[in-house]
C-alpha positions in Angstrom: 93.7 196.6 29.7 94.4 194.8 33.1 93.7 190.9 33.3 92.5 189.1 36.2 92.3 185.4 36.9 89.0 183.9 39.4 89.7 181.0 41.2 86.6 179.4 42.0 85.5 176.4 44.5 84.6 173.9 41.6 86.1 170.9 40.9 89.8 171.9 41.1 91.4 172.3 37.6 94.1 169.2 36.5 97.7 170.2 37.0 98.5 170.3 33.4 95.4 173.6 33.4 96.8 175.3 36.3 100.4 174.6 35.5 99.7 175.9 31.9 98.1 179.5 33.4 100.0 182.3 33.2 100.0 184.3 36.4 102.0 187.0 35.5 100.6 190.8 35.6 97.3 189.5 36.9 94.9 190.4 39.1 94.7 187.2 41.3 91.3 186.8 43.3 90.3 183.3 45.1 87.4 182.4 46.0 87.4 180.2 49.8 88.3 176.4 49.7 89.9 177.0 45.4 92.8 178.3 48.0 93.3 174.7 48.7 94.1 173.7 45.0 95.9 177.3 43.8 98.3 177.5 46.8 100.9 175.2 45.4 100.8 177.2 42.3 100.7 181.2 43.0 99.6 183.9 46.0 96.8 185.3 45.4 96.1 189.1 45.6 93.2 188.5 48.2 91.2 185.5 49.5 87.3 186.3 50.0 84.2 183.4 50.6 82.8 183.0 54.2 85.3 180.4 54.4 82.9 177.3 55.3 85.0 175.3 52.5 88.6 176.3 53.3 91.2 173.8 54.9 92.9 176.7 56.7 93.1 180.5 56.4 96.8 181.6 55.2 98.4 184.5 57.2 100.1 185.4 53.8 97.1 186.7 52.4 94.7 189.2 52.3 91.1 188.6 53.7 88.0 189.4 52.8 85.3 187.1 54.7 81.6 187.4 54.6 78.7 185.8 56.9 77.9 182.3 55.5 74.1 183.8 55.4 74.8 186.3 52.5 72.9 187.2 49.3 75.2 186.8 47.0 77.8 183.7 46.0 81.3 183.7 46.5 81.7 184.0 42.9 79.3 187.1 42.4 81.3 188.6 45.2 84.5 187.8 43.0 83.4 189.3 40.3 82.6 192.6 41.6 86.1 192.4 43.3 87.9 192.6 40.3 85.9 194.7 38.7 86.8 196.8 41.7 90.7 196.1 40.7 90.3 197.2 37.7 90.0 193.9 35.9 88.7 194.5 32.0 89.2 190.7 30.9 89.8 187.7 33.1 89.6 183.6 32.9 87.3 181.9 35.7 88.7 178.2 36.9 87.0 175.7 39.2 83.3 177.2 37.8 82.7 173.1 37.1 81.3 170.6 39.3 79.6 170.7 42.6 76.4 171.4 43.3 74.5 171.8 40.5 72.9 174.9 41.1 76.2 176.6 41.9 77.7 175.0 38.8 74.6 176.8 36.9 75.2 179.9 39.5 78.8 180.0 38.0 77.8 180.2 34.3 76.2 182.8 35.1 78.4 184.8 36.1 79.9 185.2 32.6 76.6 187.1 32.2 76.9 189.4 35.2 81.0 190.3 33.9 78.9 191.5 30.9 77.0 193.5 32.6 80.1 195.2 34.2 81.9 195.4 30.3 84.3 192.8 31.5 85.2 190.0 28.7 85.2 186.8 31.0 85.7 183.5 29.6 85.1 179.8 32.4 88.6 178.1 31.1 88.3 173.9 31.5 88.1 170.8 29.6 85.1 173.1 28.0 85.4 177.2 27.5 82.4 179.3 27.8 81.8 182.7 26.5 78.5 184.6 26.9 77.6 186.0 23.8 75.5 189.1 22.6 76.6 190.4 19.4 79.8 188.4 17.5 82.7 185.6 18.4 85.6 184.2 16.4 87.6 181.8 18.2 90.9 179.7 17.4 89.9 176.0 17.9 90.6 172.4 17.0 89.2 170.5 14.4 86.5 167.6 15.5 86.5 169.4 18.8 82.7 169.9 19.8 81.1 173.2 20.1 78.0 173.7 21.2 75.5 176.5 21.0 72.4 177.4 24.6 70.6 180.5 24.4 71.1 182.5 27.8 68.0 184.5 27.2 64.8 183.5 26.7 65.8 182.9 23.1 68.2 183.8 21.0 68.6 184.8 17.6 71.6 183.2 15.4 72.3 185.4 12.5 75.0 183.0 10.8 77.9 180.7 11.5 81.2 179.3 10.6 83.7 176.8 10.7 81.3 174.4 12.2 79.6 171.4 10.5 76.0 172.3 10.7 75.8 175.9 10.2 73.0 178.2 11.0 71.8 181.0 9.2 68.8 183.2 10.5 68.4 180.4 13.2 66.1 181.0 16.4 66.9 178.9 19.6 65.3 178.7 22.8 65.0 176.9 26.0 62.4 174.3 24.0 64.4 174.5 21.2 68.4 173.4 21.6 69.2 172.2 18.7 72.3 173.9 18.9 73.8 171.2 21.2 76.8 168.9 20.3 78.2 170.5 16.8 81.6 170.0 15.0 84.2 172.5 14.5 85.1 171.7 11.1 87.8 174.2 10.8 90.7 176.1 13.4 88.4 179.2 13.4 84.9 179.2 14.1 82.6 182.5 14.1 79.4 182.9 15.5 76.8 185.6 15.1 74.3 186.7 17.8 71.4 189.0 16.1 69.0 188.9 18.9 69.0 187.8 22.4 72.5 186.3 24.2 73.9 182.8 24.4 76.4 180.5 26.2 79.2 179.0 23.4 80.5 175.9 24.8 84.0 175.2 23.2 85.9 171.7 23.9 89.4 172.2 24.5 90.7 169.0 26.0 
């Protein structure tokens, strides 16, 4: 199973994140100006964007550059580079912040990993993991954890570890009731019968 880190153009991670990552035996791939924070920390294996946010292009590096008119974000286009690599599982920084539509683009990229069978998790002050069928997770108690359907709606067969649980529970976009929960134990689990969601888990 190969690993891969994304770096995206977000708001930049803190120091104590990116000095806490482990770079090792990963697939590295950076996405335009997220060169700009990363840099002092690792190489990356290759640079791609259309480079309309970068400070300055490193020699150091290899390029990949795109027209700025293009169809796809610089974070699709990351994606589907490390799938390319090989990449099975990998951690996305800088998907926060921004515009808000990119910030939204960005979640949704969890969704498009899926769709490639790569297990992708957005790493920050919040995790998020796109959900279809089951997750159990290592948490902190009182940490919140919050529960969006990704489709339409969503069907929650059953939780635990948190303080309002849900059994048989249907959510959709008029219905997100699922928002702002406890973890009430250092394991939570959740259940996805129908539909897919975004788990949001507070880490910092």
């Amino acid at each position: 199973m190969k690993k891969g880190l994304i770096f995206l153009n977000g708001n930049a991670p803190s120091e104590e994140i990116l000095k806490s990552i482990d770079y090792s035996d990963k697939i590295i791939v950076c996405a335009d100006g997220a060169y700009d924070y990363l840099k002092s920390y690792v190489v990356p294996d290759i640079l791609l964007g259309d480079f309309d946010s970068i400070n300055s292009v490193p020699q150091n590096v290899e390029i990949k550059k795109f027209p700025v008119d293009k169809d796809y974000t610089d974070g699709h286009l990351a994606i589907l580079e490390i799938k390319d690599r090989g990449a099975t599982e990998i951690e996305i920084y800088g998907a926060f912040g921004g515009r808000p539509d990119h910030e939204y683009g960005n979640f949704a990229l969890l969704a498009l990993a899926s769709s490639l069978n790569i297990k992708a998790v957005i790493k920050g002050d919040f995790d998020i993991y796109f959900v279809t069928d089951e997750i159990k997770l290592s948490v902190k108690k009182n940490m919140t954890v919050s529960i969006a359907p990704y489709s339409d709606s969503a069907h929650i067969k059953t939780t635990e570890g948190l303080k309002f649980s849900a059994t048989s529970l249907v959510l959709n976009k008029l219905h997100l009731i699922g928002l702002s929960n406890t973890a009430i134990s250092e394991e939570i689990y959740v259940s996805v019968e129908e539909g897919s969601i975004l788990l949001f888990v507070q880490r910092r």
